[in-house]
C-alpha angles and dihedrals in degrees: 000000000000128000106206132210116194112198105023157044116257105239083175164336151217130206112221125238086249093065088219099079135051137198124222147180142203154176093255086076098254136088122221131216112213131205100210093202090064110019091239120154134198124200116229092200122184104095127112103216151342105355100223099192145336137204135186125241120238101267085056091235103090129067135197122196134161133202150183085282099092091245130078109224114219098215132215091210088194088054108021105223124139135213120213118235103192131171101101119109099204134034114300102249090188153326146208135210107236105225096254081076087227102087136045134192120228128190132199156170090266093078100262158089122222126204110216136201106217100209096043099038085224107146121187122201128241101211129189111074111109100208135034118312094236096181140341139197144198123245115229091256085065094225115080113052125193132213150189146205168150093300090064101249141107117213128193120225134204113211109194080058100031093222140123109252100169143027131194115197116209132184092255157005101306117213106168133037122180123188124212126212088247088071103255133123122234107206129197117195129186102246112077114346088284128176130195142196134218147173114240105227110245 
């Protein structure tokens, strides 16, 4: 059986707590909901552009997504409907859920990150970075996140105070960081091949 998409190509997709639906999204600016038993497929239209990403919020009813846009959209997956979340000045390149389950982190073109509150919609930039914030993570306390970017650093937030506490310089952009369990960052940069290694604050 085919699921088909007219008007885009498919960048992703989630698979719902229920086992029986899936979310997907696309470059024709929706996301679709998909019964698997019958192949059917429901737009979720209200984006602008190319929708980036999506992930689903812990009761499984709920969706955010962001886009090129410049917004991310919080999704009632029974209605349909979508709330705009705006502030960001570029396209949204990613985001994360923070473990409370109210708030989310968000990271663009435009040089930032933004720390949303779901239910209000009320998102605060996380300025410093010079160059596109190509990707972020949470530490394992949950409350400290750390990005990357196009201006070859890394930077260290905390985000109770919504400030940046700590910067790492590399020798490039860097687009991919990947963490190890013993507590060190992998990190891949755009000149040379180059890969670097650093240790994850405590």
């Amino acid at each position: 059986m085919f699921l088909r998409i007219l008007g885009g190509s498919i960048y992703g997709a989630l698979l719902l707590p229920d086992g029986r639906r899936a979310l997907s999204w696309s470059g024709d600016a929706t996301l679709r909901l998909w019964d698997l038993e019958s192949g059917e497929g429901r737009p979720l239209q209200g984006h602008g552009g190319s929708v980036n990403g999506a992930l689903l919020l812990r009761d499984g009813r709920r969706a955010l997504s962001w886009s090129d846009d410049e917004t991310l959209r919080l999704w009632d997956l029974e209605s349909d409907e979508g709330r705009p979340l705006q502030g960001h000045g570029g396209s949204v390149n990613g985001a994360l859920l923070l473990p409370d389950g109210r708030r989310a982190l968000s990271w663009s073109l435009d040089h930032t990150l933004r720390l949303w509150e779901l239910e209000s919609g009320e998102g605060r930039p996380l300025q410093g970075h010079g160059g596109p914030v190509r990707g972020a993570l949470l530490l394992p306390d949950g409350r400290r996140a750390l990005s990357w970017s196009g201006d070859a650093t890394l930077r260290l937030w905390d985000l109770a105070e919504q400030r940046e506490f700590k910067r790492f310089i590399g020798d490039a952009s860097i687009t991919t960081v990947v963490p190890s369990a013993q507590g060190q960052l992998f990190l891949a940069g755009d000149a040379r091949g180059c890969v670097m290694v650093f240790d994850l604050p405590p």
